[in-house]
N, C-alpha and C positions, 0 to 999 in steps of 0.2 A: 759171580756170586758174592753178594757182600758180606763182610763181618761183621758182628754188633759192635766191636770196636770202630769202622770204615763209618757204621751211620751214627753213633756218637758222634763223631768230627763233623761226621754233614752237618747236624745239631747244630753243631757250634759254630760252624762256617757262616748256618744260617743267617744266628744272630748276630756275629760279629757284623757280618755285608748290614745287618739291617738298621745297628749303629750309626755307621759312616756314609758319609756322603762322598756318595761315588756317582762315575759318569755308568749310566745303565749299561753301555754296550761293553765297558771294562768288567763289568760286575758279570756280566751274563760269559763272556769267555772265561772267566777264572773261575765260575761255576762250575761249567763245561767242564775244564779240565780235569778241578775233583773231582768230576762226576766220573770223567775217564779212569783215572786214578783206581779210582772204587769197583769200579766195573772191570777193571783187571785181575789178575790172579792174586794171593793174597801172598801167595810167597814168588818172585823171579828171581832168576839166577842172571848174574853177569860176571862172571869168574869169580862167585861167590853167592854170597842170602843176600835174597832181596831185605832190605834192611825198610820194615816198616814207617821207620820214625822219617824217611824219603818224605811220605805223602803229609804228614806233619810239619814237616818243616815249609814243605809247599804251600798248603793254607797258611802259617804264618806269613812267609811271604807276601801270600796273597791280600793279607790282613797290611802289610807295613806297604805294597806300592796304592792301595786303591787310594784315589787323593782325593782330597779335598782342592778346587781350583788352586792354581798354583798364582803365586803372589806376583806382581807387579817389577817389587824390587828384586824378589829373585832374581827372575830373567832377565833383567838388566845387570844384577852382579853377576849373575852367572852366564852373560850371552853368546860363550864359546862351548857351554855347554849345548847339545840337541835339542831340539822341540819337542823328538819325541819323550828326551826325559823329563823334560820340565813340566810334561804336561801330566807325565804318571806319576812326580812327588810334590809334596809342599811343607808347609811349616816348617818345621825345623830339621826336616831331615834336607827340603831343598836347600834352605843355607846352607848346609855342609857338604852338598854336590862337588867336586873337583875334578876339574877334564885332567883326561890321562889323553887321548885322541894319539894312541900306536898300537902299532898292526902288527901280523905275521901273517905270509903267504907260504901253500903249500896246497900243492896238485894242484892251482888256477885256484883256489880259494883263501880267500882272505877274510880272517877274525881278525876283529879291532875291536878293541878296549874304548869304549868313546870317556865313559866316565864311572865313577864309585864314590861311596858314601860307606862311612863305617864309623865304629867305637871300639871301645876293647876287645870287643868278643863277636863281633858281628862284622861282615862286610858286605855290601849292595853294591853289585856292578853291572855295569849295561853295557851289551858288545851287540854287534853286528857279524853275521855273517854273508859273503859274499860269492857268489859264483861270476869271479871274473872273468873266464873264457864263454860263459852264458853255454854250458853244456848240459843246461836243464837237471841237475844235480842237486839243486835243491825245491821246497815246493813248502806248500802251506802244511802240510804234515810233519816238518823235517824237527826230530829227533838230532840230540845232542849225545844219546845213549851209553846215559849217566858216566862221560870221559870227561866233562870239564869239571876242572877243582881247582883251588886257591891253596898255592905253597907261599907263607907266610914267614918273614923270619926261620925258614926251614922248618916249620910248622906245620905239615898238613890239616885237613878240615877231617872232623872225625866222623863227618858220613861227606858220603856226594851232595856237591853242590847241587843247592836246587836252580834249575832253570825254566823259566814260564815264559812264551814266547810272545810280544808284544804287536806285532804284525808281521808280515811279510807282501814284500812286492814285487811281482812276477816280472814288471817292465825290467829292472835293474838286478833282477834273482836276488833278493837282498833280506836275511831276515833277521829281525829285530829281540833279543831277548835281557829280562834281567834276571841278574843269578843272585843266588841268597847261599851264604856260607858261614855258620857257627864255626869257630875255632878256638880250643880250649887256651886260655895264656892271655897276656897283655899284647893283642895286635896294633893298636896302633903305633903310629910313624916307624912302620918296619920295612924293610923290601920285599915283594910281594913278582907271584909269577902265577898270571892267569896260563892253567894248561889245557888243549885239549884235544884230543886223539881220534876220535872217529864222532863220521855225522852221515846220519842214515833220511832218507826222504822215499818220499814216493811209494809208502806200500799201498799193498792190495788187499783191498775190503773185501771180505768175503759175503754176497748176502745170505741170510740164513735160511737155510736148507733141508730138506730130509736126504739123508744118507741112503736111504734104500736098504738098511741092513735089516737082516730078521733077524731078530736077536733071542727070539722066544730057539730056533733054531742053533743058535752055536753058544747057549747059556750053559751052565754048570751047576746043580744040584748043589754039587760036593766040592768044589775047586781045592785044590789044596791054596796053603798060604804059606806066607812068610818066608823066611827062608833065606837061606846068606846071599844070594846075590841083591839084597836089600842092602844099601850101605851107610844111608841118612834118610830121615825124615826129616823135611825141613819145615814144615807147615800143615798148616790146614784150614780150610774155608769154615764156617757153621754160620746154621741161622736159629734165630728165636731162643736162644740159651745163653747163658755165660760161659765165660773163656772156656773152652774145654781142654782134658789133660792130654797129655801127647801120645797120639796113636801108638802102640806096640807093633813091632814087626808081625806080629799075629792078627794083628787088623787090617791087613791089606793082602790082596791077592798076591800069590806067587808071580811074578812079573815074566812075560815074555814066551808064554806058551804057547801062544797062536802070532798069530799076522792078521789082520785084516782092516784093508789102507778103506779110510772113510768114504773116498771119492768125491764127484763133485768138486773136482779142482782143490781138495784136503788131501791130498797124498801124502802130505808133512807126517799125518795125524795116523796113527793104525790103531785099534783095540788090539790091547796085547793080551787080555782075560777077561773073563767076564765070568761070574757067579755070585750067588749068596751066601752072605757072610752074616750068620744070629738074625736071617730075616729079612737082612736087608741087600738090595743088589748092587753091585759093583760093579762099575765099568772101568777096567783100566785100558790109560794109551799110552803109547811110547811116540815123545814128539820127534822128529827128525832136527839133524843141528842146524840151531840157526842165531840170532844175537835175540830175537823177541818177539816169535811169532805166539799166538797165543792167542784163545778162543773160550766157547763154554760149551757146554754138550744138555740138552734138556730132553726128556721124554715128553713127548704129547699124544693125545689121546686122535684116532685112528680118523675117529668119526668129525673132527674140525676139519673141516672144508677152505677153509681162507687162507691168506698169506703168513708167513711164520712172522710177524709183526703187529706190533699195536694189544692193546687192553684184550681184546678178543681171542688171540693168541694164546696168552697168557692166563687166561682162565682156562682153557683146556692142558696147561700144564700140569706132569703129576708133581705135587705138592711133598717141600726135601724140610724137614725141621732137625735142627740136630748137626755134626757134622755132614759138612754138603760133598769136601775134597779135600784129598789128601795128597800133599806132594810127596815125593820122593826120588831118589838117586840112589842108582844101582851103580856097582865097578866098574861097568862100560860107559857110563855118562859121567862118572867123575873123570873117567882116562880123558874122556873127549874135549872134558869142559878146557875152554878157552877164554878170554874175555869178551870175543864177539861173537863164536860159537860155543854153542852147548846142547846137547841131547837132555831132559829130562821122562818124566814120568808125572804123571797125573790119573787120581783115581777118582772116579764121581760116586757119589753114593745116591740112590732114590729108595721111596717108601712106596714100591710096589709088588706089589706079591707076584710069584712064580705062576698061580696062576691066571692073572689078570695083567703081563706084560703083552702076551700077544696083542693085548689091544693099542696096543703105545708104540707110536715111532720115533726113533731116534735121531732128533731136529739137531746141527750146529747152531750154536748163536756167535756172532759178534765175532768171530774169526777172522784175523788177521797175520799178514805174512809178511816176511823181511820187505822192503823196497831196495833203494842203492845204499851201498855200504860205499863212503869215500875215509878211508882213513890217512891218518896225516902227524903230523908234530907241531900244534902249534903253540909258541909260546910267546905273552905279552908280558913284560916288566914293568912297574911300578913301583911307587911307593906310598903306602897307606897315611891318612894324616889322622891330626890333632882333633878330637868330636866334643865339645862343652858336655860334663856331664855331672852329676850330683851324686856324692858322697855320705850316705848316714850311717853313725854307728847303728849296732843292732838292739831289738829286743830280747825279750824272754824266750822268745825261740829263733832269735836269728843272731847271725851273728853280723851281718853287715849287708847294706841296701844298696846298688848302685842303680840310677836312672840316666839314660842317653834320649837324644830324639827317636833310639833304633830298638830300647827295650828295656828294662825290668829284670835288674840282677838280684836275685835275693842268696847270698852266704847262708853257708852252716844253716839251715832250715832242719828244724827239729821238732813241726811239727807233724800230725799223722797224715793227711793228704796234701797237696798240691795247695801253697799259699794263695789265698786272695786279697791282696793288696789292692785300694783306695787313694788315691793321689788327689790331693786338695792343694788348687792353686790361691795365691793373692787375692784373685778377684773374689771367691769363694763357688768356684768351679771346683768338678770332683770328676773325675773317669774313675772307673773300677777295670784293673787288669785280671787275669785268670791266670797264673801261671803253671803251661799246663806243659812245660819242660823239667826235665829232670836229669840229672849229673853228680857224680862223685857221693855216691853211697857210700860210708864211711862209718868205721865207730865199731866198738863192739856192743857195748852197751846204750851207747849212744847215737843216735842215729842223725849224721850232718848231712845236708844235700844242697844241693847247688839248683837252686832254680830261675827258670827265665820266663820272659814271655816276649815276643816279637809285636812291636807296637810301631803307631805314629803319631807323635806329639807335636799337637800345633800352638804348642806353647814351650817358652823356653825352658830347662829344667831349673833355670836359677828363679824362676817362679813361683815354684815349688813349695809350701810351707807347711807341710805335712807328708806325712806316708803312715797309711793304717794297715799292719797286717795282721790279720783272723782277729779284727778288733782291737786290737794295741796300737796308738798312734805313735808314731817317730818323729819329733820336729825337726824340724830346719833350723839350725840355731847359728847360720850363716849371716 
């Protein structure tokens, strides 16, 4: 179920793809992804909160490898770098590609470091992973499940590393990924340690289903709710509204009063209650522990005859506006929670009335389940370099500007939304950035922020002879 925050970003994922000049079949996989992205739960646990700003940093990402064809002299300065990377960057972030090309094996696989690109605050690196006993342990699915991160200077990255997988190839089990990692401080020319702990492949798609449940039969009038075995509300889904405020332990069912496993090869999944809460009905389930299995649950109407797929489908669905789902963790799924197990809780909410649910069956959508879990310790050593970048005092409302080939730093930002900065080169060329990061809220009275945006500049920044933010230009007086 998506958030209107989730299709904002599509939004903007849109336009940015429609900017750049990209190879179609890169553009359509990094779509794909956000599209996965979004169609996942709004909050996951991985020994902790799924931490939204993941799926942001992802499209930025996606925004800084889509290339523009890669130059000539690149590949020639750089021809110890891979093909495959040379061919997913250019301008000025492929100048500053540097092979790293060292390994670390663990259980018969092997992560290599081929190469990275970075600036103060950002790093771009592309590794491989390999299954060199060929134990079919990895596969076109395979999950890095959010364990790789960059320790910088003893600096960790202050969310997980993003990683987007660039191919994979079954002859040599071999799959190709680059990772995107903000870190707060002055990274470069530091020592640097690519980590990664567990890598998961090969899950099982569930297609979508009717469970067989009558639900009109073991619903609740009166359910009770709330209740101390509630111990976190971590989230929640909605559609067609603005943000909405954070459920009260009174807005969700009492958790755990029945059992009843979905079936259809979901046995993971049970309805733990089911009732109406002010109107509206609840379904909650308790997932069995696992690192990241996870699905959606729809009602549809009795009388649709076809497969649970396609536009057709979908019009016989009953219709959710408002909050759609409400996570939560009870005292037994926090005891449980591990970093690649965890038990949670999920509650669906629909707009059908008590007496028109008999007509509705209770369809899974898009249900998936663990595959192989290989976990491991693997660690690459490095050291980050030097990235050409541009320095301008600030304005009226900034305090200082910095630009690399990797992104758009704006200092102490004191204005009321997210700056939009204008970049005017020599030639009298202009790109417009969005910068739609934010960092270090500050101030009592005054309010400083630190904002970013993740780009690719096919021009050098010493080219540079302007920056306009929210209409105030900043020369270059270099």
């Amino acid at each position: 179920m998506h958030t209107e925050k989730q299709i904002n970003l599509k939004e903007h994922m849109d336009t940015k793809m429609e900017d750049i000049r990209v190879n179609e079949t890169m553009k359509q996989n990094i779509m794909a992804q956000i599209e996965s992205e979004q169609n996942h739960e709004t909050v996951r646990k991985s020994g902790g909160k799924w931490n939204r700003k993941k799926l942001i940093l992802m499209a930025a990402a996606a925004v800084l490898i889509a290339a523009y064809p890669v130059t000539a002299g690149a590949q020639a300065a750089y021809h110890v770098v891979s093909g495959w990377v040379t061919a997913a960057v250019s301008g000025e972030v492929a100048q500053n590609i540097y092979p790293v090309n060292d390994s670390a094996t663990d259980q018969g696989i092997q992560v290599e470091v081929e190469s990275a690109v970075n600036d103060n605050h950002n790093a771009l690196v592309f590794i491989t992973v390999q299954d060199t006993e060929g134990k079919g342990r990895l596969g076109e699915d395979i999950d890095l499940c959010d364990s790789f991160d960059l320790d910088i200077g003893g600096v960790k990255g202050h969310v997980v590393a993003t990683a987007v997988m660039d191919s994979y190839d079954p002859v040599t089990q071999t799959a190709r990924f680059y990772t995107y990692q903000t870190i707060h401080g002055d990274i470069a020319d530091k020592p640097v340690t690519a980590h990664l702990t567990g890598i998961m492949a090969h899950k099982t798609k569930i297609p979508n289903c009717d469970t067989g449940i009558d639900l009109a039969a073991i619903v609740q009038q009166h359910p009770k709710v709330g209740g101390s075995a509630i111990k976190d509300i971590n989230g929640v889904g909605y559609t067609n509204i603005e943000e909405p405020a954070r459920p009260k332990k009174s807005d969700v069912l009492t958790p755990d009063v029945m059992d009843v496993p979905l079936g259809n090869g979901l046995d993971f999944v049970h309805i733990s209650n089911i009732g109406y809460i002010d109107g509206r009905l609840h379904i909650q389930t308790r997932w069995d522990a696992s690192f990241d299995n996870h699905g959606d649950l729809r009602l549809c109407r009795k009388d649709y005859t076809g497969d649970y797929t396609g536009d057709a489908f979908w019009d016989y669905v009953a219709p959710v506006s408002g909050i759609d789902t409400v996570y939560f963790d009870t005292a037994e799924d926090i005891a449980n929670n591990s970093f690649y197990s965890h038990t949670k809780h999920i509650e669906y909410l629909f707009d059908v009335s008590p007496e028109d649910l008999r007509n509705y069956n209770l369809i899974a959508t898009e249900m998936v389940k663990d595959g192989i879990l290989t976990k491991g310790d693997w660690q690459v050593s490095f050291r980050t370099q030097h990235t050409e970048s541009l320095l301008l005092d600030g304005g009226r409302q900034t305090k200082s500007v910095e630009i690399t080939p990797l992104g758009v730093y704006v200092e102490g930002y004191t204005g009321k939304d997210t700056p939009v900065v204008v970049i005017t080169y020599a030639d009298g060329s202009t790109e417009t950035v969005d910068c739609f990061g934010m960092t270090s809220v500050s101030g009592i009275f005054t309010r400083r922020r630190s904002c970013y945006a993740e780009i690719l500049l096919d021009k050098s920044p010493s080219e540079i002879v302007c920056v306009t933010i929210d209409g105030e230009e900043i020369h270059n007086r270099t």
